[in-house]
VMD Tcl script that draws the C-alpha trace (Angstrom):
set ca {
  {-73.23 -80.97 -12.60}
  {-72.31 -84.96 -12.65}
  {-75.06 -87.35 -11.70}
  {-73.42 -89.74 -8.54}
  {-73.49 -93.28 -9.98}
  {-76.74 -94.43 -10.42}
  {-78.00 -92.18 -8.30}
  {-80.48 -88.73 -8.39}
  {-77.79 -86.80 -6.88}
  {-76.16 -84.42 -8.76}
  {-72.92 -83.04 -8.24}
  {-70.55 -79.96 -9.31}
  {-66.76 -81.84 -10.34}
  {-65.20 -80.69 -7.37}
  {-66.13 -81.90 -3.36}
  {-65.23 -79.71 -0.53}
  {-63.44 -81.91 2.30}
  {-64.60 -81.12 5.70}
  {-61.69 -82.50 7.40}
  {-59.89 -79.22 8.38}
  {-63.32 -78.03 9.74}
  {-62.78 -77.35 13.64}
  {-58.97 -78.37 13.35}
  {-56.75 -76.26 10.95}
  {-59.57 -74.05 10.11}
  {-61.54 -72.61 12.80}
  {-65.33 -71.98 13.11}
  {-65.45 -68.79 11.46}
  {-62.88 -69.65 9.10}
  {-65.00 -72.81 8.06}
  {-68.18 -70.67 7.84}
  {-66.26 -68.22 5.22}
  {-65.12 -71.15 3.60}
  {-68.21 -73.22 3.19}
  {-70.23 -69.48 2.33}
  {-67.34 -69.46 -0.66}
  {-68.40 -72.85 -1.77}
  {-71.68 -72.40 -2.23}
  {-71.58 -69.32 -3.42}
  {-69.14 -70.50 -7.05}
  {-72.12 -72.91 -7.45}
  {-70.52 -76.18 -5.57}
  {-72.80 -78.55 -3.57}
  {-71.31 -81.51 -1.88}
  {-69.33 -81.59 1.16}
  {-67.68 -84.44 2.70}
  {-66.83 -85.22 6.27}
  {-66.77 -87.92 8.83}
  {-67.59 -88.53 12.34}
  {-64.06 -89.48 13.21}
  {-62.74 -85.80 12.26}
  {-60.61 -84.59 14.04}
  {-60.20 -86.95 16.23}
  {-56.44 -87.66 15.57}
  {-55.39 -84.07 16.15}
  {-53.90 -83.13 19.63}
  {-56.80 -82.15 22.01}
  {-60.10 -83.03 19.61}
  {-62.61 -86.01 20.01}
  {-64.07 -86.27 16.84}
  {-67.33 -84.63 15.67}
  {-65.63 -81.17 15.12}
  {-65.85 -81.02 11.44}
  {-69.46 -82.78 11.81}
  {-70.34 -80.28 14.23}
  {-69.04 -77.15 12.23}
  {-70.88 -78.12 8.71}
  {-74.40 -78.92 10.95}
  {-74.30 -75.23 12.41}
  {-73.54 -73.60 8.98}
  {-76.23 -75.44 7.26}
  {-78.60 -74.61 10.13}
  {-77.66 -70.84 10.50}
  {-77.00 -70.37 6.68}
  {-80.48 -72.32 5.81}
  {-78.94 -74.15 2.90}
  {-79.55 -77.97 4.08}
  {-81.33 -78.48 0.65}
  {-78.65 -77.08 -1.32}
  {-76.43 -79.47 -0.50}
  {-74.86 -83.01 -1.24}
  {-74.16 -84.08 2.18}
  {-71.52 -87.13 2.41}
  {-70.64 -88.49 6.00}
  {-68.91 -91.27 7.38}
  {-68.91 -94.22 10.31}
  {-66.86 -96.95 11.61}
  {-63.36 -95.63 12.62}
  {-63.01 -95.62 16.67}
  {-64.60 -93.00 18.76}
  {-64.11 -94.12 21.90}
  {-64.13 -97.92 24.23}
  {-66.72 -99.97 22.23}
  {-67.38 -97.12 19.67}
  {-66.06 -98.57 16.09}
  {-67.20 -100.87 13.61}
  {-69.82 -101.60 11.00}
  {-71.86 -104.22 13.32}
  {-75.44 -103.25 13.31}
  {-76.24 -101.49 16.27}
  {-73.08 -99.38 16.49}
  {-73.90 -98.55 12.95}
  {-77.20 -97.19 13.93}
  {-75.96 -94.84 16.79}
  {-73.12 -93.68 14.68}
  {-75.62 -92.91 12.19}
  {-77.77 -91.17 14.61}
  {-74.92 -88.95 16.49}
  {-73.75 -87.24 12.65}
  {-77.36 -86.49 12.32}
  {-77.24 -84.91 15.51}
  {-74.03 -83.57 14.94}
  {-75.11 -82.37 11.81}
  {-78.24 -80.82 12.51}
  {-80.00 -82.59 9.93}
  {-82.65 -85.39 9.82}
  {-81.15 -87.19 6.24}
  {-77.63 -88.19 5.20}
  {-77.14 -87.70 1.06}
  {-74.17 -90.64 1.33}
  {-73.93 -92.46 4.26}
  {-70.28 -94.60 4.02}
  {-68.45 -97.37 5.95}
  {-65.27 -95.75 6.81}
  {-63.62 -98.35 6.45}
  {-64.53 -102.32 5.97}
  {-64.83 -104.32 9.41}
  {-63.40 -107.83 9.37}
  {-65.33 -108.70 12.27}
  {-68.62 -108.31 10.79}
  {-70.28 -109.88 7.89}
  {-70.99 -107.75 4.81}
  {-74.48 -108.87 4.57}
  {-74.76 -107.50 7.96}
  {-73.74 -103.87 7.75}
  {-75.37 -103.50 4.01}
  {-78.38 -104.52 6.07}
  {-77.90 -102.11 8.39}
  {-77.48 -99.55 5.50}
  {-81.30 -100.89 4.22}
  {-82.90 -100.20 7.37}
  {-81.13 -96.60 7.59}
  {-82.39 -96.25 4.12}
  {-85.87 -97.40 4.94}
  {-86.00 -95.08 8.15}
  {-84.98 -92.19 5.84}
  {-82.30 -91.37 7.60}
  {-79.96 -91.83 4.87}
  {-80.46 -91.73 1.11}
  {-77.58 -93.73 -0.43}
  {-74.73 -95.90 1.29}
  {-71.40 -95.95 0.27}
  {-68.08 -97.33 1.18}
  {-64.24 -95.80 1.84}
  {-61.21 -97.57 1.87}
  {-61.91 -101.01 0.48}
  {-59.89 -103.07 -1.55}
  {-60.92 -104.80 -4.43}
  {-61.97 -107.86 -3.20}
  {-63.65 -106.23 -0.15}
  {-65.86 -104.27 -2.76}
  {-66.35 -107.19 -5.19}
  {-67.80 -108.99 -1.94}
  {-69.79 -106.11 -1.15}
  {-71.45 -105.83 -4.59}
  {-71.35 -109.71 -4.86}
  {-73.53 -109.71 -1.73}
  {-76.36 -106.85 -2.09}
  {-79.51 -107.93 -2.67}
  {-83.30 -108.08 -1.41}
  {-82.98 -106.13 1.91}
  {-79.28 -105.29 1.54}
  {-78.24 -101.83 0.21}
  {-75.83 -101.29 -2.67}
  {-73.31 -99.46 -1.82}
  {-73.90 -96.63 -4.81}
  {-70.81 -94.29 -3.85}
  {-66.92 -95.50 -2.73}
  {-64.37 -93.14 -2.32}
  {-61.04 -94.73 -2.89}
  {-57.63 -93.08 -2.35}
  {-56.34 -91.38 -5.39}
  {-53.76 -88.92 -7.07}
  {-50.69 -88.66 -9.46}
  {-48.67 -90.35 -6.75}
  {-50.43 -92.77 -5.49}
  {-52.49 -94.96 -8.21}
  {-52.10 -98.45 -7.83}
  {-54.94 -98.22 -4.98}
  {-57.77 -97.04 -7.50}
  {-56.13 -97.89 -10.97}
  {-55.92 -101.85 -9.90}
  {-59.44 -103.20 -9.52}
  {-61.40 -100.76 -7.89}
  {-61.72 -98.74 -11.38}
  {-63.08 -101.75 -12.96}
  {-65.50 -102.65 -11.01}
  {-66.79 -99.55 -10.38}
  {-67.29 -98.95 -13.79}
  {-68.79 -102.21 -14.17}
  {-71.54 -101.51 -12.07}
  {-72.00 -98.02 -12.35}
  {-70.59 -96.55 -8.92}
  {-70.25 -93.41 -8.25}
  {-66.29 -92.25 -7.24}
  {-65.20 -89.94 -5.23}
  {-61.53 -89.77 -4.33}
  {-59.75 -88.14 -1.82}
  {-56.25 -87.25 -0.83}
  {-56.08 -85.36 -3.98}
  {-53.18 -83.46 -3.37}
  {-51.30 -85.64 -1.51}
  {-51.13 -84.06 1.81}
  {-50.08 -80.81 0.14}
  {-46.92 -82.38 -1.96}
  {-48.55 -82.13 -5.26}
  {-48.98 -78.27 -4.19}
  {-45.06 -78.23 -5.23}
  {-44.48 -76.60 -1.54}
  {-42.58 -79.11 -0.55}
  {-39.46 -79.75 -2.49}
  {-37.06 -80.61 0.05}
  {-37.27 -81.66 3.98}
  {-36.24 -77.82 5.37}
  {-40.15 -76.91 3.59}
  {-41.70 -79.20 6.23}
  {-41.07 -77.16 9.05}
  {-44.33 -75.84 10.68}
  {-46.69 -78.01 8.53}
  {-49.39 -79.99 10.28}
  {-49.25 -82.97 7.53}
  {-44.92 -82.79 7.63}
  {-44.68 -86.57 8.44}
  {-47.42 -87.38 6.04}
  {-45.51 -85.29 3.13}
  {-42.29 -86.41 4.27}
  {-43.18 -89.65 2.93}
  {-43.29 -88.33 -0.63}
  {-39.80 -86.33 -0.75}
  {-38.35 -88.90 -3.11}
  {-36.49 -88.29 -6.73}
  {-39.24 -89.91 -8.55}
  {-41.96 -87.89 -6.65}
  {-39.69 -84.61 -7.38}
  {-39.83 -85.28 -11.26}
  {-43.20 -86.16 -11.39}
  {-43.52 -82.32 -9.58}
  {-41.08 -80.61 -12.37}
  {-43.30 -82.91 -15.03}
  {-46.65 -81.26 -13.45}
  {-44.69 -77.25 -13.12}
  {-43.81 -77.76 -17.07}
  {-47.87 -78.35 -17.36}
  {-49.41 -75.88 -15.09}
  {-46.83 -73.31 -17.05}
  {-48.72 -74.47 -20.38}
  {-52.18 -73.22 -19.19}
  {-50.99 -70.69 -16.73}
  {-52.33 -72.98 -13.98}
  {-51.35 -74.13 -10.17}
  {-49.69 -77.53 -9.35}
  {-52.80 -77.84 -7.43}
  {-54.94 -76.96 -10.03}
  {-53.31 -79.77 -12.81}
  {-53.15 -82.29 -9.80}
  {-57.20 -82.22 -9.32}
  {-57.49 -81.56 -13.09}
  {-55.83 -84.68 -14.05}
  {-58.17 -86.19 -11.69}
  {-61.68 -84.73 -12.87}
  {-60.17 -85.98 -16.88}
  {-60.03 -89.81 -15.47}
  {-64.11 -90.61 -16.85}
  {-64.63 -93.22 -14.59}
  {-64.39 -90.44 -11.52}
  {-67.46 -88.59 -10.37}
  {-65.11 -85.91 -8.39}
  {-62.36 -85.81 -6.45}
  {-62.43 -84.26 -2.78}
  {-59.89 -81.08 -2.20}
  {-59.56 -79.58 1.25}
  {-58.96 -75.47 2.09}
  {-57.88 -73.86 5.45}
  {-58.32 -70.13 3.85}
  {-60.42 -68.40 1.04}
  {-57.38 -68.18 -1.40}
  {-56.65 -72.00 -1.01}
  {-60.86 -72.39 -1.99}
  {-60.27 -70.13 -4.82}
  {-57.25 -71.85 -6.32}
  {-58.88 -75.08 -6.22}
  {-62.21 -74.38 -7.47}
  {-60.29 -72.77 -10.97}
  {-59.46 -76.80 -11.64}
  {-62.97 -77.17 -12.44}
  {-61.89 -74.99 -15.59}
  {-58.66 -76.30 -16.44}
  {-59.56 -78.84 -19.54}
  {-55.99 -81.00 -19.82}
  {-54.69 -81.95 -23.19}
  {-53.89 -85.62 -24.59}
  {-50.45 -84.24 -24.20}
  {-50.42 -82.84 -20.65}
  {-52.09 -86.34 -19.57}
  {-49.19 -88.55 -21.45}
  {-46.50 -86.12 -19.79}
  {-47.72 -86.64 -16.27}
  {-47.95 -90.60 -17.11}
  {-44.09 -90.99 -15.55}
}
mol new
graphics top color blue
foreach p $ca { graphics top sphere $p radius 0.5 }
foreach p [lrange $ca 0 end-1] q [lrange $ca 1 end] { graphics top cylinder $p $q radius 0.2 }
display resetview
């Protein structure tokens, strides 16, 4: 287990994403999933409120939703690291990080969730239109009401989080937890600033899009392999020669240790020591399995300076 920042959470190196819950992966698909996880001794899970709403015919709350009866039917609430999400739009005058819509965001996951605490509690995204001061406040008074345990922070840039940290203080949580975008692709995000100040101040990190919509599977080598994919216009974006190297680069690995593409890709992730864990996704039991066997996987000082390209 990895201790979460500063925090008393404690975490396996791997965190199950929620957000196929109630879209690509049905109830009792999800159930069978999230039994799996728990079961190979994992603990956190992370979702949002805003999942799924951007798939045809959902509202949002799915995923939420899905996780809240699990834990409830399965009896496991304790068991687990629970890390949701606020902010994004749900509906006409249902976004942002302003103080009351915070709060009812806050209280629909719980409701959603079936729970009366949030483990990580993060700003989806940062709001413009609302001072920091404000929605770290916000976070203190969740905090205080015990509602939520730690707050945390997605998608910010690095002067957006330098102003957050810059700006806690007496009644204004610290954000303890962000969870940047992050893989063998796409670095730059992470690598330039966020890193260092995270380190700086002891954050916890949590990455997502650790595969890369799928691409760093290695199932999609050329535009005829999108057909049929839910993510193709997301992993269309990546079909480029440099991206295709960096794939034959990561097949001459995973042949060294008799590994997955998807197995090096979160690998290389867990070896960066300034990440708590990265977040990996699965739609069926095989998918889980494969992924959870990068916990195992232990990359060389050569495998890392290969996939450097």
């Amino acid at each position: 287990m990895r201790k979460l920042g500063t925090t008393d959470l404690k975490i396996a190196p791997l965190v199950l994403g929620g957000n196929v819950f109630g879209w690509t992966a049905d109830r009792e698909t999800s159930f069978a999933i999230l039994d799996a996880f728990l079961d190979a001794g994992f603990n956190a899970i992370d979702t949002a409120d805003v999942y799924n709403r951007y798939a045809p015919g959902l509202q949002g709350g799915e995923s939420e939703t899905i996780i809240g009866a699990w834990m409830k039917d399965r009896g496991v609430r304790d068991r687990i690291v629970l890390i949701t999400k606020g902010g994004l739009p749900m509906g006409d005058g249902m976004e942002g990080l302003g103080d009351a819509y915070l709060q009812q965001a806050c209280a629909a996951s719980l409701r959603r969730l079936q729970t009366d605490y949030i483990d990580v509690y993060m700003a989806h995204r940062s709001d413009p239109g609302v001072p920091v001061e404000e929605t770290q406040r916000t976070f203190q008074r969740l905090i205080d009401a015990g509602q939520v345990r730690y707050a945390g922070c997605s998608n910010y840039t690095p002067e957006e989080l330098a102003e957050a940290v810059k700006a806690q203080g007496a009644g204004q949580a610290r954000y303890e937890v962000v969870q940047p975008l992050y893989n063998l692709i796409e670095r730059a995000a992470y690598e330039d600033g966020i890193e260092t100040i995270c380190s700086s101040h002891g954050l916890g990190v949590i990455t997502y899009y650790a595969l890369a919509a799928g691409f760093l599977t290695g199932k999609y080598r050329k535009a005829e392999d999108l057909a049929g994919s839910a993510r193709a216009r997301v992993a269309a974006e990546y079909l480029t020669p440099k991206n295709l190297e960096l794939i034959n680069v990561m097949n001459r690995v995973a042949i060294r240790h008799e590994a997955t593409l998807a197995q090096v890709s979160l690998a290389w992730i867990m070896g960066r020591t300034s990440v708590t864990a990265p977040i990996a996704s699965a739609t069926s039991l095989t998918q889980l399995r494969e992924i959870l066997q990068a916990a195992k996987l232990r990359l060389t000082a050569e495998d890392f300076a290969d996939l450097d390209v």
